[in-house]
Every structure is written in structure tokens, then in C-alpha cells.
N, C-alpha and C positions, 0 to 999 in steps of 0.2 A: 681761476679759469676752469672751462669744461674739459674732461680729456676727452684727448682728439681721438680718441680710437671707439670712444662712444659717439662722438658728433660723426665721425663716419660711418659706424657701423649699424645706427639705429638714429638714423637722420627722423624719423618716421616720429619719434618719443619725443627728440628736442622739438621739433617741429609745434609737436602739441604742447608744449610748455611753454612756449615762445607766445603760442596760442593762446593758452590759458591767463596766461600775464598780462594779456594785452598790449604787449613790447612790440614795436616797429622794427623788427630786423628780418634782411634774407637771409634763411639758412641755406637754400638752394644757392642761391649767389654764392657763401662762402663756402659750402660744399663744392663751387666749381673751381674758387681760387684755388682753395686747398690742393684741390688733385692737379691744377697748372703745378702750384708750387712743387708739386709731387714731382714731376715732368722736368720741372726746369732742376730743380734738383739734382734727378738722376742722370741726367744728359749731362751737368757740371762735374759729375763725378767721372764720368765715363769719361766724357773728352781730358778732365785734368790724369786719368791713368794712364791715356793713351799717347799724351804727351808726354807721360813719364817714362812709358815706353819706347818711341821715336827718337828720344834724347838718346836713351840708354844703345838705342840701334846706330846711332848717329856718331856719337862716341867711341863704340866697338870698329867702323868704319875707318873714321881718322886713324887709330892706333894703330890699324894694317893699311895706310896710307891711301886710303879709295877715299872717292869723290861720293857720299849717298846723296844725290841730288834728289832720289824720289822722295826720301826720305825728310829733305831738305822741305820740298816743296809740301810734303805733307803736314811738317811742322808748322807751314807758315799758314795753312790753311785751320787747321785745328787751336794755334794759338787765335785767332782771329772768332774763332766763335766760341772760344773764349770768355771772350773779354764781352762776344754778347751776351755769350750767358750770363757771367758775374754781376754785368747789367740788371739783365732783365730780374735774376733772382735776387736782386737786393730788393728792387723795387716790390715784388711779387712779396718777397719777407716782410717787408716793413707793412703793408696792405694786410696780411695775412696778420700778423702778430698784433696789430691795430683792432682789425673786425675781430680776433679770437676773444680778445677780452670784453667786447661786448655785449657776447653771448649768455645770456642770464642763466643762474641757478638755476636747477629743478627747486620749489617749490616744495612744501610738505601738504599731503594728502588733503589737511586742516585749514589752511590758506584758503579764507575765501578770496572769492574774485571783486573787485569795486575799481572803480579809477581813481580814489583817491583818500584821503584821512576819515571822511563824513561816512563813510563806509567801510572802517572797522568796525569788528564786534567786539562786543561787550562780554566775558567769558565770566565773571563771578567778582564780587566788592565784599569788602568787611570792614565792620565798624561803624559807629553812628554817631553824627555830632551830637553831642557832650550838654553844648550851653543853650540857657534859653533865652540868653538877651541879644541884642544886637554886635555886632560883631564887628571889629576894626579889623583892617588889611595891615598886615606886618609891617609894614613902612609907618604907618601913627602908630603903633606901636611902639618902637624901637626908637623913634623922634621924641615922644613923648619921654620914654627912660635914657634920651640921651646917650648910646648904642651905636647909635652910623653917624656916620657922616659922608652924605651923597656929593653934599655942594665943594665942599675941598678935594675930594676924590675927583670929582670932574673938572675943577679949577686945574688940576697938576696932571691926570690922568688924562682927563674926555669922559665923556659915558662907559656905563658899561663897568666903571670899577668903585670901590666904595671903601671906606674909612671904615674895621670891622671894632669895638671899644668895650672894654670893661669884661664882663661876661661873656657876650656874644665871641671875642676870642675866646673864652672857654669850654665856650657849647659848639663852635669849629671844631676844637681840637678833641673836646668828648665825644662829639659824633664820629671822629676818624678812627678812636681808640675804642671804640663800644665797637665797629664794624672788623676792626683788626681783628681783637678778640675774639670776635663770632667766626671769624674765618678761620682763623688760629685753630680753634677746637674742632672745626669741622675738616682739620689735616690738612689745611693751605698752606702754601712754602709765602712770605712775605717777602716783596723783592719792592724795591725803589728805583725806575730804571730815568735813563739820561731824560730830561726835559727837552732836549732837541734830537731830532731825527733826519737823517740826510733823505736827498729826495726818493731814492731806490727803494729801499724800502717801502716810503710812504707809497710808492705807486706798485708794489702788493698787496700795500693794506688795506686800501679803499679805493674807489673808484677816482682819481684825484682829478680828473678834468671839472668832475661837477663838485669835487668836495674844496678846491685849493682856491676860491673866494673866501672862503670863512676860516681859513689857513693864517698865522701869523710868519711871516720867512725874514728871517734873518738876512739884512741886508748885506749884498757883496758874500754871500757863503751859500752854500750847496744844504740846508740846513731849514726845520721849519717846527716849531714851538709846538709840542702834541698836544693835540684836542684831548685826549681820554690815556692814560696811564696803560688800555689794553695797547697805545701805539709807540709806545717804550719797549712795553715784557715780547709780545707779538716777534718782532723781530728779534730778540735775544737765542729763539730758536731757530733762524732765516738760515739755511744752510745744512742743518741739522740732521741726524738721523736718530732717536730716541728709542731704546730697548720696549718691545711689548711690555715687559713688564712693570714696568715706569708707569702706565698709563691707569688709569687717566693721572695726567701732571696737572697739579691744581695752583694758579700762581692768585695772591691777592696783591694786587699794585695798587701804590698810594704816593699818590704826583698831584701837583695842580694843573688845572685844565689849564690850554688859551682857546677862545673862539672869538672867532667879530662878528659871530654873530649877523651876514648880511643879512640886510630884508626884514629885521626882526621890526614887528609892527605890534598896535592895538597896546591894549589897559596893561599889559605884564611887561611893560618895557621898562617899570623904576622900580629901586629895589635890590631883592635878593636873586629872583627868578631867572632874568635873563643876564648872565655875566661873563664879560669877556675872560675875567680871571675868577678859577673857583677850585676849592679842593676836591679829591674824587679819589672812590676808593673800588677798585673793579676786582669783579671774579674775569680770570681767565683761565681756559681750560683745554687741554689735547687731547683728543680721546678716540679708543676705536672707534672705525666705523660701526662696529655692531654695539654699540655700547654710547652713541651717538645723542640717541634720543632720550635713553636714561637719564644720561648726563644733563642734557638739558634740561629736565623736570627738577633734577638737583639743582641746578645751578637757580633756577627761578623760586624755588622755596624758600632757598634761602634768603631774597631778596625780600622775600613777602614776610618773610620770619621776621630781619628784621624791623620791617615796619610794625609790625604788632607787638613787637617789643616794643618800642617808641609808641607807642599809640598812638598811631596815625592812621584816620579810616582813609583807604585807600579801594579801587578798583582795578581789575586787570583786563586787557585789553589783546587780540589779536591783530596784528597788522593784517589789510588787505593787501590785493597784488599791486594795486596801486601806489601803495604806500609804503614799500617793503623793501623797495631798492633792487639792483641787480646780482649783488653777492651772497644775499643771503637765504636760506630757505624758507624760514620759518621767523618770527619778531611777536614777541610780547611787550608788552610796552605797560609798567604800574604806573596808574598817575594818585595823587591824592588830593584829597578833597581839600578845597581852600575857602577861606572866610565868608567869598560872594556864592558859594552851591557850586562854582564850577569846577573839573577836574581837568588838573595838569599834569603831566610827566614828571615823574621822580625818578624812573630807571627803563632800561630794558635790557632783556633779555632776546639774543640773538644765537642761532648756530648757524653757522657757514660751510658748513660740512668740510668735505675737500676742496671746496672750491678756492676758498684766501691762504691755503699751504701750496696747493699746485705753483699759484704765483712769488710765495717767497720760501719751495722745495724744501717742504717740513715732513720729514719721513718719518714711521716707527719700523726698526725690524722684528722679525718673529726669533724664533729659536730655531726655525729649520733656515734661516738666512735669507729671508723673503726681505722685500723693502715693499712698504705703501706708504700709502699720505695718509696723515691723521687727521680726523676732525678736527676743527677747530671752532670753540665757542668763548661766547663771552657774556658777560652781565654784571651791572651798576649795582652795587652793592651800596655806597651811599655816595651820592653830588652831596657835600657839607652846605651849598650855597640853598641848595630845595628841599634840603633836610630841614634845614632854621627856619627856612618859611613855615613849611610845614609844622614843625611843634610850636612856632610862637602863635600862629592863626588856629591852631587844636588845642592848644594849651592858657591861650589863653584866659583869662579871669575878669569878671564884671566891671572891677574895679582898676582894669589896665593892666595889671600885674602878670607875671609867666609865668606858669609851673614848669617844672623840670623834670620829665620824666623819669619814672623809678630807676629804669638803664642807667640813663645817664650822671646819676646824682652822684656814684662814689670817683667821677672823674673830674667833679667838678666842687672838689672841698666838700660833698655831702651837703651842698647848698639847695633849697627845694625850690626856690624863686630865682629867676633874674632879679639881680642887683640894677636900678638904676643908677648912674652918673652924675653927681652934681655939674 
């Protein structure tokens, strides 16, 4: 959320951010709620002193045997708008606390403007497919070497999950271990945090009215399967107050995912690509505000490092304001090249500045005993599920067969090909 002392103070700034987004919200509107709330507030306060006061006159009364009838009757008039206050300011709260979190991030300077995905830009690609013959999509691939199994995973499962065999769990578990490591050496702390998450949290962590369709919730429990391993570590700090000197705190979390994935449509629906269940291995990060943006460059190298170590040709991409959500300021988003020319998402990289600590009160203090909210950032280091797409559709061989990238080969028996399955 925004702080309130900037949305009042410099109404004029969010205004044009609001503006620049292309977001449907009054900020005049909730600049009016706001300042009622302000009103009903301070009048709640005043009348509960004054009645603490009247008691306290009321009581000194009896004790030297007088009747404070004024006193009386004052009471009965102050407890009474009271109770309209408490009223009105619940109402006036819940309204207010409702509309605040609506209020989008500032945006970073780079953010162009578009309504939608067809209007991100394209900021720079590396790497060039490889082969010069025709090209199979990972799914005849992996049928052919006998590797998945779709139809019994959705016999027991539904769509969306898959039978991983032979190899292919080995090139899962190499991709986890090749990304650990890479994070390892760049002074990441490695944490494995709970697979479910109670709902409080989640409604700091993301917008959950638009996110909690594609949400898996544990039935009869307060509890809901994380999408992304940042929705584990994230809250580990919820509460928190973190020494300056700590920062930036670099976590690399490694969970599997759940999504269902609504609405997922078109040719990327079988397979590895779109999955309800998939491994995932995240950079998350706190960092000063002044050290905010560095960080973020850090955090996306790294992701891009990895994929060139994989050699995987890949391109990077900025989100527009369209497409960028309301938490965050700024979204890069790598996709890589897949077997038919077109490019997918493999990862992104997002900072949220102060705005996802405001909501779940992720503080750093200084040395002179100051408290603020840390940035918060994060970024996909590797999905294992469009990692394997990806190297079996780049890696590829004429004759059907995988290569295993140089990375990945001493985690995987120092094997240079997928084995097929009899």
C-alpha cells in the first residue's frame, strides 16, 4: 500500500500516476474519505476522554454522597454519540482500508504506457537457434523417448499435471541444483519455507481478490498452496524489523509451485509449459530504499546469467502499465525461444519497492534508531517445468535425441544425452 502521508500530502503526484497507468480510481474521492475518517476518528477519541472524564466526576460525587445529575445526564448524552461514532467509524474504516489498497504503485520512470501485453517492449535478446532442420515441440520429443506420461497423470490427477520418468527427473532436480548453486556463490541464504500459507498474509502479498481464482485452498482451513516460493520466504519477515546492516537480505527459495492456472487457453496448454504443479527456485530480496534499483539490475542478471549458462536463446522484455499490475513498479519478464519461433516466459523479475512491506510491516532500522520499510524485490531464477521445455526444444538433435547442457551435465551422472525409456 501507498503511505498515507504521501497520498495526502502530494495528492497532485499520485494523481498523475494514477493517470499515467491508466487505472480507474478517485483519488479525490478517497482523499475525502480519508480526511471524514480523520473527523470521525478524532471526535471518537474526544467523546471516549470525556466520558472518561464524567465517570471519573460522577464517581468523586457518590463518594461525598451528592446526586451529579448534570453530570448524569451528560453522560447519557456523550455515551449515545458514541455508539454513533463507533458506527459511523467502523463503516468509514472498512471503506477507507478497502479503497487504500487499491491505490497503485508509483511506477518507475522506464514503464512505458500500453493497455495491455501487445504493448510491452522488447529491451534486448541473446542467442541464436542452433539447428537447421525442422524442429519438434517438447511433448514428441519426450513421447518418443518415453519420458512423460500426460494420459495417466490426467487419468488420476486432471490436466495440468504429468508423470516426470527416467531422466527427465534428473534434469528437474539438475536444474534446481545448477540454480541453487549459482545463488549460493552470489551470497544467497537458501531457505525452503511452508507449502501452505494462511490467508493474512496472502492478502499482503498480492492483490488476492484478482489473484485467489488461480489460488489452490485447502478445504475447511484458513490455508492456501503458494503459487511461487517468494509466497513462503515473503512472510517469514511479516512482522519484522531487520538491522541496516543486514541489507540487502538475499533469500533463494526452492518449493513447488500450485496454480490452476484459470482461463489458460491456445497451443501451450499440453505439456510442460502450463502446470498446475512445478518446481521453482526464486531470488527474493530486501533492500534499501537507495539501493532499490541496484538491486534490481542484480537480481535480473542473474536470471539472464543463468539462462546462458543453459544455453537457452532467450529475450527480455519490459512490462507496460497495462500489464504490470498494481503492486509493482517496474516487471521485466525473460521469455525463451521455443521450437515454433515464438517467445514464452521463463521468469520475471519484479521490485515492489515499499509498497508489499507497508502491507505485511517489513521494517529495517538504522544505527541512529530510525525504523523504515524496505524494498522489496523478487525474481524467478528457475520454473524446472520451462526450464525442460526449454533445453529439450534448444537442445535438441536431428535425430530426436537431447543434449544436456555443459551446466547441467556433472548433476546428472556426467550423462551428455537424455536416456530414453524402454
Amino acid at each position: 500500500m501507498m503511505d498515507i502521508k504521501l497520498i495526502r500530502d502530494e495528492t497532485d503526484k499520485v494523481r498523475d500516476n494514477i493517470k499515467y497507468r491508466g487505472t480507474d480510481f478517485d483519488i479525490d474521492a478517497f482523499v475525502q474519505l480519508d480526511k471524514e475518517w480523520k473527523e470521525a476518528k478524532q471526535e471518537l477519541e474526544e467523546k471516549r476522554a470525556l466520558r472518561n472524564k464524567v465517570s471519573e466526576e460522577i464517581n468523586a460525587a457518590i463518594k461525598q454522597n451528592q446526586r451529579p445529575q448534570k453530570q448524569i445526564d451528560e453522560m447519557r448524552i456523550v455515551s449515545s454519540r458514541i455508539k454513533e461514532l463507533e458506527k459511523l467509524y467502523t463503516e468509514l474504516d472498512e471503506r477507507r482500508s478497502r479503497d487504500w489498497l487499491k491505490i497503485p504503485n508509483f511506477v518507475h520512470k522506464d514503464v512505458p504506457q500500453g493497455k495491455d501485453e501487445r504493448e510491452n517492449k522488447e529491451i534486448h535478446r541473446w542467442g541464436d537457434r542452433k539447428q537447421k532442420f525442422e524442429l519438434k515441440d517438447h511433448l514428441t520429443l519426450l513421447q518418443n523417448l518415453n519420458l512423460i506420461d500426460l494420459d495417466k497423470a490426467g487419468e488420476i490427477a486432471g490436466a495440468g499435471f504429468v508423470y516426470l520418468k527416467g531422466d527427465l527427473v534428473l534434469l528437474d532436480h539438475a536444474l534446481q541444483r545448477f540454480a541453487l548453486d549459482f545463488l549460493l556463490k552470489k551470497g544467497f541464504t537458501l531457505m525452503e519455507p511452508p507449502f501452505m500459507v494462511r490467508r493474512e498474509p496472502y492478502e499482503g502479498l498480492v492483490e488476492i481478490q484478482e489473484f485467489e481464482d488461480t489460488m489452490f485452498k485447502i478445504q475447511d482451513e484458513d490455508l492456501y498452496l503458494i503459487a511461487t516460493a517468494e509466497h513462503g520466504l515473503v512472510p517469514h519477515y511479516m512482522n519484522t524489523t531487520i538491522p541496516e546492516e543486514e541489507l540487502p537480505l538475499r533469500l533463494a527459495g526452492v518449493s513447488p509451485a500450485f496454480r490452476k492456472e484459470i482461463g489458460s487457453h491456445g497451443k501451450y496448454t499440453k505439456g510442460l509449459f502450463r502446470m498446475k504443479q512445478f518446481n521453482k527456485i526464486e531470488q527474493v530480496s530486501f533492500a534499501h530504499p537507495d539501493q532499490s534499483w541496484e538491486e534490481f539490475t542484480f537480481l535480473q542478471t542473474n536470471s539472464e546469467e543463468i539462462l546462458k549458462e543453459l544455453e537457452i536463446p532467450y529475450r527480455t522484455i519490459v512490462l507496460c502499465t497495462g500489464d504490470l499490475g498494481t503492486m509493482k513498479a517496474m516487471q521485466y519478464d525473460n521469455e525463451f525461444l521455443m521450437a515454433d519461433g515464438e517467445y514464452r516466459e521463463i521468469g520475471s523479475c519484479s521490485n515492489l519497492t515499499d509498497f508489499q512491506p507497508r502491507r505485511l510491516n517489513i521494517k529495517y532500522i538504522t544505527k541512529r534508531n530510525e525504523r523504515e520499510y524496505v524494498h522489496a524485490l523478487n525474481n524467478t531464477a528457475m520454473p524446472t517445468s520451462r526450464g525442460m521445455l526449454a533445453i529439450i526444444e534448444n537442445h535438441q538433435q536431428e535425430d530426436g535425441s537431447i543434449k544436456i547442457p555443459k551446466a547441467l551435465q556433472k548433476y546428472m551422472n556426467n550423462k551428455k544425452e537424455l536416456e530414453a525409456l524402454k
